[in-house]
C-alpha positions as CSV (number, residue, x, y, z in Angstrom):
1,X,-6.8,0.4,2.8
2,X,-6.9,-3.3,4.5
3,X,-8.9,-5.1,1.8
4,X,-6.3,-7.1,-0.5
5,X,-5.4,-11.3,-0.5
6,X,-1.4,-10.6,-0.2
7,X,-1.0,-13.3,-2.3
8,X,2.7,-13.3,-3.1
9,X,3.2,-14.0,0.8
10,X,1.8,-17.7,0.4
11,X,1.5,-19.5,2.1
12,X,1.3,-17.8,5.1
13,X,-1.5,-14.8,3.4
14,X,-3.9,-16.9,2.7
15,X,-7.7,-15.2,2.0
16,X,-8.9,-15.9,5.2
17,X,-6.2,-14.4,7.1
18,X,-4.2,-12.1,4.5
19,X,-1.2,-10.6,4.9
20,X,-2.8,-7.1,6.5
21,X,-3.2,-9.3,9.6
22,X,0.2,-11.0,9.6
23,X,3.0,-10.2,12.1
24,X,5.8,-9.8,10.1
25,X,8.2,-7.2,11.2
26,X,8.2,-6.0,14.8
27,X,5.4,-8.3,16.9
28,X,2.5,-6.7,15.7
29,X,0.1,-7.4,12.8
30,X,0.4,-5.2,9.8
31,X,-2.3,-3.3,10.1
32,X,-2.2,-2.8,14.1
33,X,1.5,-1.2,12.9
34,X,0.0,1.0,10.3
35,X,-2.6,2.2,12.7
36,X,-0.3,2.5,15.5
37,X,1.9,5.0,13.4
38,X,-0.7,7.8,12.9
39,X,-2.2,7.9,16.6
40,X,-0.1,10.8,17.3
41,X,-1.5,12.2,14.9
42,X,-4.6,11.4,13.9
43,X,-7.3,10.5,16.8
44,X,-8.9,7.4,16.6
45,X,-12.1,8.8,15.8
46,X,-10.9,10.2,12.2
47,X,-9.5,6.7,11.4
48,X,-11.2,4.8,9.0
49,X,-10.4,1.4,7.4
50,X,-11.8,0.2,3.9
51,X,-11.9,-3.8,4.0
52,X,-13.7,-6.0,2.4
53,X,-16.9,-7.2,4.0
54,X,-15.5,-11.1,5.1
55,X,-12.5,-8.9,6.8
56,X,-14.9,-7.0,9.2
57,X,-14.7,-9.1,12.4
58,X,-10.9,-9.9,11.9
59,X,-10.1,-6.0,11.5
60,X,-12.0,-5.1,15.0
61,X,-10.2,-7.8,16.4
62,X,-7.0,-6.1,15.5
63,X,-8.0,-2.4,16.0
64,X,-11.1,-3.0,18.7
65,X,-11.1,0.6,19.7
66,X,-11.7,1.2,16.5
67,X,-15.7,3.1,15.7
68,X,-17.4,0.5,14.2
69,X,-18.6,3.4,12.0
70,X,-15.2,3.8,10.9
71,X,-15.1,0.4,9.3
72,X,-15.8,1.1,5.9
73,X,-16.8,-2.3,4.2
74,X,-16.7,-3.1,0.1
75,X,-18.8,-5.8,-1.5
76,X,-15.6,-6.4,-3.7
77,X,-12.0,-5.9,-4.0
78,X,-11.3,-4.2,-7.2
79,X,-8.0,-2.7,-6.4
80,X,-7.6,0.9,-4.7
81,X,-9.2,3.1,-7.2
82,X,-13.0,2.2,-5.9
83,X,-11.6,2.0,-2.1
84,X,-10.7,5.4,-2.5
85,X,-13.4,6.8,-3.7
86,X,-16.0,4.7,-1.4
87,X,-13.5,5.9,1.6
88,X,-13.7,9.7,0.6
89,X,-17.4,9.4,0.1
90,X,-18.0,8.4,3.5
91,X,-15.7,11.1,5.2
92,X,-17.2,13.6,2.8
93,X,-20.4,12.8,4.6
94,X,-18.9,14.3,7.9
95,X,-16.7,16.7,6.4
96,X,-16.7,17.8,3.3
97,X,-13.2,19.9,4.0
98,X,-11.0,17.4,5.2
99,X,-8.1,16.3,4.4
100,X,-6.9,12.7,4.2
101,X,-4.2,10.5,4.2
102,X,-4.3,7.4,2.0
103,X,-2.4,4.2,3.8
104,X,-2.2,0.8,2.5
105,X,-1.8,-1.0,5.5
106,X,0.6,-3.6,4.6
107,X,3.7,-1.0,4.3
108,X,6.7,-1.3,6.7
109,X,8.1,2.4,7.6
110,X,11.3,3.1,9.9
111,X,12.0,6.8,11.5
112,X,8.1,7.3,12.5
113,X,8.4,10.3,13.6
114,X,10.0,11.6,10.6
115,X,6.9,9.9,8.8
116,X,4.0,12.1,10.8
117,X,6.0,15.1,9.9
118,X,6.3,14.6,6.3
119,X,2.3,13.7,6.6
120,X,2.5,17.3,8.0
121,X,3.9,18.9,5.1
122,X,1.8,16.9,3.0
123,X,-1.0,18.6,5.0
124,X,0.0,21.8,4.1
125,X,1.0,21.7,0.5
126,X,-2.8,19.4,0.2
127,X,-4.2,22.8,1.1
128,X,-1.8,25.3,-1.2
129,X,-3.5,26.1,-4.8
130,X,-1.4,25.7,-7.6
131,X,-1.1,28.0,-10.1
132,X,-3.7,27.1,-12.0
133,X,-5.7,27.7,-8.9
134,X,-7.0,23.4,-8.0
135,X,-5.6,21.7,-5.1
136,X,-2.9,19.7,-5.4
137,X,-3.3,16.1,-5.2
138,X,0.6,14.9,-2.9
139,X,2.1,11.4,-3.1
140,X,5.4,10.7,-1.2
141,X,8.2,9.3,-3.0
142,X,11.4,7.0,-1.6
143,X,14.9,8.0,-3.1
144,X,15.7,4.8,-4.3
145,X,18.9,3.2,-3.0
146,X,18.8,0.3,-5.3
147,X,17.8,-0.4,-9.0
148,X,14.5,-2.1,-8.4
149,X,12.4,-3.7,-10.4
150,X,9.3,-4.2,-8.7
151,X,8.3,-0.9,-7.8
152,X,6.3,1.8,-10.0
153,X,8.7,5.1,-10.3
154,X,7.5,9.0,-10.1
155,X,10.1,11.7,-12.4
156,X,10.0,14.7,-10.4
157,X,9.5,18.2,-12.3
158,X,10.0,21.8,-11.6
159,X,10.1,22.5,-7.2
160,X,6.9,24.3,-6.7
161,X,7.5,24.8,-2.5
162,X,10.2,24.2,-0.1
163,X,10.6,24.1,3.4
164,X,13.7,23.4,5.8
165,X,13.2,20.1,5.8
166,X,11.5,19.3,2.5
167,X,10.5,19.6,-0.7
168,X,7.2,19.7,-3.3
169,X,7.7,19.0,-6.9
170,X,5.2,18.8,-9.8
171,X,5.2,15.2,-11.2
172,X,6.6,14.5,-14.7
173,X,5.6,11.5,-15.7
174,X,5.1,7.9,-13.6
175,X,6.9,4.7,-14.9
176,X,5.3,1.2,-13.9
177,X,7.7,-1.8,-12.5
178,X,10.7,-1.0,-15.3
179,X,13.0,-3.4,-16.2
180,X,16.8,-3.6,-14.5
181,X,18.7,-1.7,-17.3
182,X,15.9,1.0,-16.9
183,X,15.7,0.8,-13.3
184,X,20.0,1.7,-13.3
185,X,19.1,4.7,-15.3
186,X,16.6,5.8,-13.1
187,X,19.2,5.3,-10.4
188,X,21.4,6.8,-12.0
189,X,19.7,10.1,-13.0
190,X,18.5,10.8,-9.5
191,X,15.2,12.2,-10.5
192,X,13.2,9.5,-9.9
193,X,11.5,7.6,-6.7
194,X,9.4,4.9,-6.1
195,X,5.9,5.2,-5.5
196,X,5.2,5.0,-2.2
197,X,1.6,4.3,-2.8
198,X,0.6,7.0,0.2
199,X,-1.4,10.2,-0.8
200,X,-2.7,13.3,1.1
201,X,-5.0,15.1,-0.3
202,X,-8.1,17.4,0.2
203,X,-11.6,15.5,0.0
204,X,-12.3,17.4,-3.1
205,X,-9.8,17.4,-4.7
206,X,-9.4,14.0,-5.1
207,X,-13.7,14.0,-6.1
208,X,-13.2,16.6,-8.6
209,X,-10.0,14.5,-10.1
210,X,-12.7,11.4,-10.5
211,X,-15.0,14.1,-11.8
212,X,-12.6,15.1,-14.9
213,X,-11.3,11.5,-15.9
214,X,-13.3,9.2,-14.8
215,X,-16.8,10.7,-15.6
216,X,-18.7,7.3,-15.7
217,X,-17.8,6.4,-12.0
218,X,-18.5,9.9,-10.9
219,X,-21.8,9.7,-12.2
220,X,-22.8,7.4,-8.9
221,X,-21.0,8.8,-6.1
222,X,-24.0,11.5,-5.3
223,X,-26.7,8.4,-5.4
224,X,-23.7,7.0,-3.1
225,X,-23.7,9.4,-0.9
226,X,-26.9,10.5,-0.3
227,X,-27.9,6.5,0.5
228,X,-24.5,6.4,3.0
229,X,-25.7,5.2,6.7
230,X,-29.0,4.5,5.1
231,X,-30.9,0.8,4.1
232,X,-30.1,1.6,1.0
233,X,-26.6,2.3,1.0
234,X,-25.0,-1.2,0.5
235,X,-27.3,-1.6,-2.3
236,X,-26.0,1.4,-3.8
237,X,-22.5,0.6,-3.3
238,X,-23.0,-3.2,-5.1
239,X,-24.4,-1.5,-8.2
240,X,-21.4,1.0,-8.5
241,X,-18.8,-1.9,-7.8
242,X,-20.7,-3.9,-10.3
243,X,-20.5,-1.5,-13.5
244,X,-16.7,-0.3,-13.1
245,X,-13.8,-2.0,-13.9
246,X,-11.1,-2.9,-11.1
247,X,-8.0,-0.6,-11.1
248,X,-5.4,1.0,-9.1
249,X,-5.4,5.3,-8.0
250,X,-2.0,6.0,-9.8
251,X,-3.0,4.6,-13.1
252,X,-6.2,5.9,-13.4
253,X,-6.0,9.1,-11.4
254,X,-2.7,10.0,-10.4
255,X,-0.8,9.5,-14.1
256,X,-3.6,11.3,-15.6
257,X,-3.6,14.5,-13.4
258,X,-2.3,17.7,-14.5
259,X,-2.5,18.2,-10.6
260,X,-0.2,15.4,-9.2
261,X,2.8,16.8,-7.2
262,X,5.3,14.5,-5.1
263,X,7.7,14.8,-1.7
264,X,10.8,13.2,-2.0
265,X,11.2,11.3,1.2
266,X,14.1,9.0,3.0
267,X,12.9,7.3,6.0
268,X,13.2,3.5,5.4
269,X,10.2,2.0,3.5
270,X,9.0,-1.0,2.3
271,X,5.2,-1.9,0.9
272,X,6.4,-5.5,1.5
273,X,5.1,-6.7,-1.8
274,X,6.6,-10.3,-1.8
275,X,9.2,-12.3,0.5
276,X,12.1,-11.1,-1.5
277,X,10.8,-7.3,0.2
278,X,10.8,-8.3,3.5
279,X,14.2,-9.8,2.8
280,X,15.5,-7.0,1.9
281,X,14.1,-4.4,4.7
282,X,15.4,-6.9,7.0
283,X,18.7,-7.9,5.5
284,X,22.0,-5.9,6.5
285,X,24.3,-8.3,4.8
286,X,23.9,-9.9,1.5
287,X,25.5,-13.4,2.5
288,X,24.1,-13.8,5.6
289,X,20.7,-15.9,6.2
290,X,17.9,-13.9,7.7
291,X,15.8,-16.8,9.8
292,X,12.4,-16.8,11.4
293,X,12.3,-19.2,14.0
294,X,14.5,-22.5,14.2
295,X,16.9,-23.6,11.9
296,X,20.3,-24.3,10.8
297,X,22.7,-23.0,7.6
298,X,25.5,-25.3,6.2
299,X,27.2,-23.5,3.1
300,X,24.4,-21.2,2.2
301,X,23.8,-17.8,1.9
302,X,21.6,-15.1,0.9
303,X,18.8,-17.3,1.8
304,X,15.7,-15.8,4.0
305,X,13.8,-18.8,5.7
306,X,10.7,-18.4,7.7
307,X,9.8,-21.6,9.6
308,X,7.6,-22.3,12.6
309,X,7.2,-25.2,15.4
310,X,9.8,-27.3,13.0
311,X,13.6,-26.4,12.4
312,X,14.2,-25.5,8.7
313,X,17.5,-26.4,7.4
314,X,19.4,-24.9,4.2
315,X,22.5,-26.8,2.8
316,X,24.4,-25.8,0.0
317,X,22.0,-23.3,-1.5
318,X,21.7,-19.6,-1.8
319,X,19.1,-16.5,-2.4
320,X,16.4,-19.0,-1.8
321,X,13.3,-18.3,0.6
322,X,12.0,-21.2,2.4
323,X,8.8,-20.9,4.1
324,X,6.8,-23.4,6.1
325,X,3.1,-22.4,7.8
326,X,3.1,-26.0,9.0
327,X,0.5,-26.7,6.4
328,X,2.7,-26.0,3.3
329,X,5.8,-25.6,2.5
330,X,7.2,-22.7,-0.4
331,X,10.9,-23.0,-1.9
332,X,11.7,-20.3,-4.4
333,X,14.5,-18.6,-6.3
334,X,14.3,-14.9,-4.3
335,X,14.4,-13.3,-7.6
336,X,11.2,-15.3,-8.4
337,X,9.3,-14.3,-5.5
338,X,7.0,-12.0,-7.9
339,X,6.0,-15.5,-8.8
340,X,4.0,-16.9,-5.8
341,X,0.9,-15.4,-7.3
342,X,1.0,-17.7,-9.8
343,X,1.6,-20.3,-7.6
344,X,-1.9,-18.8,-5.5
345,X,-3.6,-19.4,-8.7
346,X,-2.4,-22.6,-9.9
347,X,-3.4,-23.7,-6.7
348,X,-6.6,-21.9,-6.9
349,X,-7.5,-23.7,-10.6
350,X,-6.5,-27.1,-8.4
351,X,-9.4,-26.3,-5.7
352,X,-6.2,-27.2,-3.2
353,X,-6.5,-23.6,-1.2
Protein backbone atom coordinates (compact mmCIF):
# COMPACT_ATOMS: atom_id res chain seq x y z
CA UNK A 1 0.00 0.00 0.00
CA UNK A 2 2.03 3.19 -1.48
CA UNK A 3 -0.87 5.59 -1.96
CA UNK A 4 -0.93 8.10 1.18
CA UNK A 5 0.35 12.11 1.49
CA UNK A 6 2.59 11.38 4.74
CA UNK A 7 1.60 14.52 5.85
CA UNK A 8 2.98 14.63 9.35
CA UNK A 9 6.55 14.45 7.73
CA UNK A 10 6.21 18.14 6.28
CA UNK A 11 7.81 19.50 4.91
CA UNK A 12 9.79 17.19 3.32
CA UNK A 13 6.29 14.65 2.28
CA UNK A 14 4.84 16.88 0.30
CA UNK A 15 1.85 15.35 -2.25
CA UNK A 16 3.99 15.38 -5.02
CA UNK A 17 6.68 13.41 -3.60
CA UNK A 18 5.27 11.81 -0.27
CA UNK A 19 6.85 10.18 2.26
CA UNK A 20 6.66 6.46 0.45
CA UNK A 21 9.35 7.86 -1.83
CA UNK A 22 11.52 9.56 0.87
CA UNK A 23 15.00 8.17 2.02
CA UNK A 24 14.78 8.18 5.49
CA UNK A 25 16.52 5.46 7.18
CA UNK A 26 19.23 3.48 5.47
CA UNK A 27 19.81 5.19 1.74
CA UNK A 28 16.99 3.92 0.04
CA UNK A 29 13.43 5.27 -0.47
CA UNK A 30 10.72 3.86 1.59
CA UNK A 31 9.14 1.98 -0.56
CA UNK A 32 12.37 0.53 -2.55
CA UNK A 33 13.11 -0.82 1.39
CA UNK A 34 9.73 -2.31 1.81
CA UNK A 35 10.03 -4.04 -1.60
CA UNK A 36 13.51 -4.96 -1.04
CA UNK A 37 12.47 -6.87 2.25
CA UNK A 38 10.19 -9.55 0.65
CA UNK A 39 12.33 -10.48 -2.60
CA UNK A 40 13.48 -13.43 -0.84
CA UNK A 41 10.48 -14.30 -0.60
CA UNK A 42 8.09 -13.26 -2.72
CA UNK A 43 9.27 -13.00 -6.64
CA UNK A 44 8.78 -9.94 -8.23
CA UNK A 45 6.13 -11.10 -10.39
CA UNK A 46 3.54 -11.64 -7.27
CA UNK A 47 4.35 -8.11 -6.16
CA UNK A 48 1.80 -5.68 -6.46
CA UNK A 49 1.62 -1.96 -5.35
CA UNK A 50 -1.76 -0.04 -4.91
CA UNK A 51 -0.93 3.82 -5.50
CA UNK A 52 -2.87 6.36 -6.42
CA UNK A 53 -3.06 7.17 -10.12
CA UNK A 54 -0.63 10.76 -9.97
CA UNK A 55 1.98 8.16 -8.04
CA UNK A 56 2.22 5.80 -11.14
CA UNK A 57 5.37 7.08 -12.91
CA UNK A 58 7.17 7.96 -9.57
CA UNK A 59 6.60 4.29 -8.25
CA UNK A 60 8.22 2.57 -11.55
CA UNK A 61 10.86 4.85 -11.14
CA UNK A 62 11.57 3.41 -7.73
CA UNK A 63 10.73 -0.28 -8.40
CA UNK A 64 11.39 -0.29 -12.46
CA UNK A 65 11.49 -4.05 -12.57
CA UNK A 66 8.42 -3.86 -11.36
CA UNK A 67 5.21 -5.50 -14.07
CA UNK A 68 3.54 -2.66 -14.98
CA UNK A 69 0.58 -4.96 -14.49
CA UNK A 70 1.43 -5.10 -11.00
CA UNK A 71 0.82 -1.47 -10.42
CA UNK A 72 -2.48 -1.31 -9.23
CA UNK A 73 -3.72 2.33 -9.49
CA UNK A 74 -6.88 4.08 -7.38
CA UNK A 75 -8.77 7.03 -8.60
CA UNK A 76 -8.80 8.15 -4.82
CA UNK A 77 -7.17 7.75 -1.64
CA UNK A 78 -9.68 6.82 0.87
CA UNK A 79 -7.59 5.12 3.47
CA UNK A 80 -6.72 1.28 3.28
CA UNK A 81 -9.97 -0.38 3.56
CA UNK A 82 -10.81 0.28 -0.51
CA UNK A 83 -6.91 -0.46 -1.31
CA UNK A 84 -7.40 -3.64 0.11
CA UNK A 85 -10.14 -4.69 -1.38
CA UNK A 86 -9.25 -3.18 -5.08
CA UNK A 87 -5.73 -5.02 -4.40
CA UNK A 88 -7.35 -8.56 -3.52
CA UNK A 89 -9.72 -8.14 -6.44
CA UNK A 90 -7.07 -7.89 -8.86
CA UNK A 91 -4.91 -10.94 -7.47
CA UNK A 92 -8.22 -12.82 -7.18
CA UNK A 93 -8.35 -12.46 -10.97
CA UNK A 94 -5.03 -14.69 -11.21
CA UNK A 95 -5.58 -16.65 -8.35
CA UNK A 96 -8.32 -16.98 -6.60
CA UNK A 97 -6.27 -19.20 -3.76
CA UNK A 98 -3.63 -17.10 -2.78
CA UNK A 99 -2.50 -15.78 -0.05
CA UNK A 100 -1.35 -12.31 0.59
CA UNK A 101 0.56 -10.19 2.57
CA UNK A 102 -0.64 -6.59 3.29
CA UNK A 103 2.46 -3.97 3.63
CA UNK A 104 2.16 -0.28 3.97
CA UNK A 105 5.18 0.78 2.57
CA UNK A 106 6.24 3.51 4.76
CA UNK A 107 7.17 0.94 7.80
CA UNK A 108 10.86 0.76 9.02
CA UNK A 109 11.62 -3.12 10.17
CA UNK A 110 15.07 -4.32 11.73
CA UNK A 111 16.05 -8.24 11.90
CA UNK A 112 14.69 -9.00 8.12
CA UNK A 113 15.16 -12.17 8.22
CA UNK A 114 13.31 -12.72 11.27
CA UNK A 115 10.51 -10.65 9.42
CA UNK A 116 10.13 -13.26 6.22
CA UNK A 117 9.90 -15.97 8.68
CA UNK A 118 7.25 -14.67 10.80
CA UNK A 119 5.42 -13.80 7.19
CA UNK A 120 5.96 -17.70 7.04
CA UNK A 121 4.10 -18.62 9.96
CA UNK A 122 1.63 -16.18 9.05
CA UNK A 123 1.40 -18.22 5.90
CA UNK A 124 0.58 -21.17 7.63
CA UNK A 125 -1.78 -20.22 10.26
CA UNK A 126 -3.64 -17.92 7.00
CA UNK A 127 -4.33 -21.42 5.72
CA UNK A 128 -5.42 -23.31 9.24
CA UNK A 129 -9.40 -23.27 9.88
CA UNK A 130 -10.51 -22.23 13.04
CA UNK A 131 -12.82 -23.90 14.90
CA UNK A 132 -15.57 -22.61 13.54
CA UNK A 133 -14.25 -23.92 10.31
CA UNK A 134 -13.38 -19.96 8.28
CA UNK A 135 -9.94 -18.95 7.64
CA UNK A 136 -8.32 -16.93 9.89
CA UNK A 137 -7.67 -13.47 8.96
CA UNK A 138 -3.51 -12.82 10.90
CA UNK A 139 -2.13 -9.35 11.85
CA UNK A 140 1.35 -9.12 13.54
CA UNK A 141 1.66 -7.37 16.73
CA UNK A 142 4.93 -5.48 18.36
CA UNK A 143 5.51 -6.12 22.22
CA UNK A 144 5.57 -2.71 23.13
CA UNK A 145 8.67 -1.47 24.94
CA UNK A 146 7.24 1.91 25.75
CA UNK A 147 3.79 3.36 26.78
CA UNK A 148 2.91 4.95 23.44
CA UNK A 149 0.42 6.93 22.54
CA UNK A 150 0.18 7.02 19.01
CA UNK A 151 -0.25 3.68 18.05
CA UNK A 152 -3.61 1.56 17.89
CA UNK A 153 -3.24 -1.61 20.51
CA UNK A 154 -4.47 -5.42 19.84
CA UNK A 155 -5.42 -7.55 23.53
CA UNK A 156 -4.50 -10.99 22.76
CA UNK A 157 -6.99 -13.92 23.81
CA UNK A 158 -6.83 -17.56 24.25
CA UNK A 159 -3.31 -19.24 22.08
CA UNK A 160 -4.95 -21.15 19.34
CA UNK A 161 -1.30 -22.59 17.71
CA UNK A 162 2.20 -22.56 18.62
CA UNK A 163 5.36 -23.30 17.13
CA UNK A 164 9.05 -23.16 18.38
CA UNK A 165 9.46 -19.90 17.59
CA UNK A 166 6.03 -18.37 17.78
CA UNK A 167 2.75 -17.97 18.64
CA UNK A 168 -1.11 -17.40 17.26
CA UNK A 169 -3.70 -15.93 19.53
CA UNK A 170 -7.41 -15.10 18.87
CA UNK A 171 -7.79 -11.21 19.22
CA UNK A 172 -9.76 -9.82 22.15
CA UNK A 173 -10.53 -6.66 21.48
CA UNK A 174 -8.44 -3.63 19.48
CA UNK A 175 -7.94 -0.18 21.33
CA UNK A 176 -7.24 2.95 19.01
CA UNK A 177 -4.23 5.55 19.92
CA UNK A 178 -5.07 5.40 24.07
CA UNK A 179 -4.09 8.01 26.22
CA UNK A 180 -0.61 7.79 28.44
CA UNK A 181 -2.23 6.59 31.77
CA UNK A 182 -3.95 3.82 29.55
CA UNK A 183 -1.03 3.18 27.43
CA UNK A 184 1.13 2.35 31.08
CA UNK A 185 -1.63 -0.15 31.78
CA UNK A 186 -1.43 -1.69 28.64
CA UNK A 187 2.32 -1.89 29.35
CA UNK A 188 1.96 -2.96 32.26
CA UNK A 189 -0.48 -5.94 31.73
CA UNK A 190 1.64 -7.44 28.96
CA UNK A 191 -1.28 -8.49 26.87
CA UNK A 192 -1.26 -6.00 24.56
CA UNK A 193 0.78 -4.94 21.20
CA UNK A 194 0.66 -2.43 18.82
CA UNK A 195 -0.89 -2.85 15.56
CA UNK A 196 1.52 -3.40 13.23
CA UNK A 197 -0.79 -2.59 10.43
CA UNK A 198 0.54 -5.89 8.33
CA UNK A 199 -1.91 -8.72 7.61
CA UNK A 200 -1.60 -12.15 5.85
CA UNK A 201 -4.44 -13.60 4.86
CA UNK A 202 -6.14 -15.95 2.26
CA UNK A 203 -7.79 -14.01 -0.85
CA UNK A 204 -11.11 -15.21 0.44
CA UNK A 205 -11.07 -14.83 3.42
CA UNK A 206 -10.50 -11.41 3.62
CA UNK A 207 -13.68 -11.13 0.53
CA UNK A 208 -15.95 -13.14 2.57
CA UNK A 209 -15.00 -10.81 5.80
CA UNK A 210 -16.17 -7.67 3.35
CA UNK A 211 -19.05 -9.96 2.45
CA UNK A 212 -20.43 -10.20 6.17
CA UNK A 213 -19.88 -6.49 7.39
CA UNK A 214 -19.60 -4.49 4.77
CA UNK A 215 -22.43 -5.79 2.47
CA UNK A 216 -22.88 -2.43 0.57
CA UNK A 217 -19.20 -2.39 -0.77
CA UNK A 218 -19.42 -6.09 -1.49
CA UNK A 219 -22.24 -5.53 -3.61
CA UNK A 220 -19.64 -4.08 -6.47
CA UNK A 221 -16.60 -6.10 -6.22
CA UNK A 222 -18.14 -8.92 -8.89
CA UNK A 223 -19.06 -5.80 -11.52
CA UNK A 224 -15.25 -4.97 -10.36
CA UNK A 225 -13.93 -7.83 -11.22
CA UNK A 226 -15.38 -9.00 -14.11
CA UNK A 227 -14.47 -5.35 -15.82
CA UNK A 228 -10.62 -5.76 -14.31
CA UNK A 229 -7.99 -5.49 -17.39
CA UNK A 230 -10.93 -4.47 -19.41
CA UNK A 231 -12.03 -0.58 -20.94
CA UNK A 232 -14.33 -0.64 -18.56
CA UNK A 233 -12.60 -1.34 -15.52
CA UNK A 234 -11.40 2.19 -14.37
CA UNK A 235 -14.88 3.16 -14.88
CA UNK A 236 -16.01 0.57 -12.53
CA UNK A 237 -13.52 1.24 -10.00
CA UNK A 238 -14.57 5.38 -9.92
CA UNK A 239 -18.18 4.45 -9.26
CA UNK A 240 -17.25 2.08 -6.25
CA UNK A 241 -14.66 4.73 -4.82
CA UNK A 242 -17.42 7.23 -5.31
CA UNK A 243 -20.38 5.57 -3.25
CA UNK A 244 -18.19 4.36 -0.05
CA UNK A 245 -17.01 6.21 2.56
CA UNK A 246 -13.06 6.41 3.30
CA UNK A 247 -11.81 4.17 6.19
CA UNK A 248 -9.08 2.14 7.46
CA UNK A 249 -9.03 -2.32 7.43
CA UNK A 250 -8.83 -2.59 11.33
CA UNK A 251 -11.80 -0.50 12.01
CA UNK A 252 -13.99 -1.61 9.62
CA UNK A 253 -12.85 -5.23 9.14
CA UNK A 254 -10.45 -6.31 11.57
CA UNK A 255 -12.31 -5.00 15.00
CA UNK A 256 -15.45 -6.43 13.72
CA UNK A 257 -14.26 -10.03 12.88
CA UNK A 258 -15.04 -12.92 14.91
CA UNK A 259 -12.04 -14.30 12.81
CA UNK A 260 -9.18 -11.88 13.64
CA UNK A 261 -6.09 -13.68 15.26
CA UNK A 262 -2.64 -11.97 16.02
CA UNK A 263 1.33 -13.04 16.25
CA UNK A 264 3.14 -11.40 18.78
CA UNK A 265 6.29 -10.29 17.23
CA UNK A 266 9.82 -8.43 18.49
CA UNK A 267 11.93 -7.52 15.67
CA UNK A 268 12.39 -3.71 15.76
CA UNK A 269 9.46 -1.82 14.01
CA UNK A 270 8.38 1.45 13.33
CA UNK A 271 5.34 2.62 10.76
CA UNK A 272 7.25 6.00 11.01
CA UNK A 273 4.07 7.88 11.56
CA UNK A 274 5.56 11.45 12.38
CA UNK A 275 9.21 12.84 13.06
CA UNK A 276 8.96 12.13 16.74
CA UNK A 277 8.91 7.98 15.15
CA UNK A 278 11.80 8.26 13.34
CA UNK A 279 13.36 9.90 16.36
CA UNK A 280 12.80 7.36 18.23
CA UNK A 281 13.76 4.13 15.91
CA UNK A 282 16.82 6.09 15.48
CA UNK A 283 17.67 7.33 18.97
CA UNK A 284 19.87 5.23 21.43
CA UNK A 285 20.15 7.87 24.01
CA UNK A 286 17.55 10.19 25.24
CA UNK A 287 19.92 13.44 25.54
CA UNK A 288 21.78 13.04 22.77
CA UNK A 289 20.85 14.96 19.24
CA UNK A 290 20.15 12.72 16.42
CA UNK A 291 21.35 15.04 13.17
CA UNK A 292 20.77 14.72 9.43
CA UNK A 293 23.26 16.50 7.69
CA UNK A 294 25.31 19.61 9.11
CA UNK A 295 24.87 21.20 12.14
CA UNK A 296 26.04 22.13 15.53
CA UNK A 297 24.46 21.62 19.35
CA UNK A 298 25.26 24.10 22.21
CA UNK A 299 23.26 23.11 25.50
CA UNK A 300 20.58 21.10 23.93
CA UNK A 301 19.39 17.84 23.93
CA UNK A 302 16.80 15.44 22.94
CA UNK A 303 16.50 17.34 19.84
CA UNK A 304 16.26 15.40 16.25
CA UNK A 305 17.28 17.99 13.37
CA UNK A 306 17.10 17.10 9.79
CA UNK A 307 18.79 19.85 7.67
CA UNK A 308 20.28 19.85 4.14
CA UNK A 309 22.82 21.98 1.96
CA UNK A 310 22.70 24.63 5.15
CA UNK A 311 24.08 23.89 8.79
CA UNK A 312 21.20 23.79 11.39
CA UNK A 313 22.12 24.99 14.72
CA UNK A 314 20.20 24.20 18.14
CA UNK A 315 21.13 26.37 21.34
CA UNK A 316 19.69 26.04 24.53
CA UNK A 317 16.69 24.01 23.59
CA UNK A 318 15.58 20.40 23.90
CA UNK A 319 13.05 17.54 22.46
CA UNK A 320 12.58 19.86 19.57
CA UNK A 321 12.69 18.70 15.74
CA UNK A 322 14.02 21.09 13.32
CA UNK A 323 13.64 20.39 9.85
CA UNK A 324 14.66 22.35 6.78
CA UNK A 325 13.89 21.04 2.87
CA UNK A 326 15.55 24.27 1.77
CA UNK A 327 12.16 25.51 0.89
CA UNK A 328 10.61 25.53 4.47
CA UNK A 329 11.62 25.30 7.60
CA UNK A 330 9.44 23.14 10.61
CA UNK A 331 10.26 23.76 14.44
CA UNK A 332 8.17 21.76 16.77
CA UNK A 333 7.75 20.51 20.32
CA UNK A 334 8.62 16.42 19.62
CA UNK A 335 5.62 15.65 21.62
CA UNK A 336 3.62 17.77 19.12
CA UNK A 337 4.76 16.12 16.11
CA UNK A 338 1.14 14.47 15.70
CA UNK A 339 0.51 18.08 14.90
CA UNK A 340 2.18 18.78 11.52
CA UNK A 341 -1.02 17.64 9.82
CA UNK A 342 -2.60 20.45 10.96
CA UNK A 343 0.06 22.54 10.03
CA UNK A 344 -0.41 20.56 6.10
CA UNK A 345 -3.88 21.88 6.29
CA UNK A 346 -3.55 25.29 7.61
CA UNK A 347 -1.22 25.58 4.91
CA UNK A 348 -3.49 23.96 2.49
CA UNK A 349 -6.71 26.51 3.52
CA UNK A 350 -3.67 29.33 2.77
CA UNK A 351 -3.16 27.93 -0.96
CA UNK A 352 0.73 28.24 0.31
CA UNK A 353 1.49 24.26 -0.60
Amino acid sequence: MAGGEGKRFWPLSRRDNPKQFLSLVGGRSMIRSTVDRVLPLIPIENVFIVTLERYADETLRHIPELPKANLILEPDGKNTAPAIAFGTLKIKKLDSNAVTVVLPADHVIGEEDVFRDVLLFGEKMANRRLPNGDFPLVTLGIRPNRPETGYGYIKEAEVIESSEKYQAKMVQKFTEKPDLKTALQFLDEGRYYWNSGIFVWRVSSILEAFRRLLPEWYKFFDKILSDINTLEERAALVEFYKQIEPGPIDKLILERSQNTIVIPVDFPWSDLGSWQALDEFLRTGVEENVFFGEGVSIDSSGCFVFGGNRPIAIVGVRDLVVVDSGDAVLVIDKQKAQDVKRVVEALEKKGEM
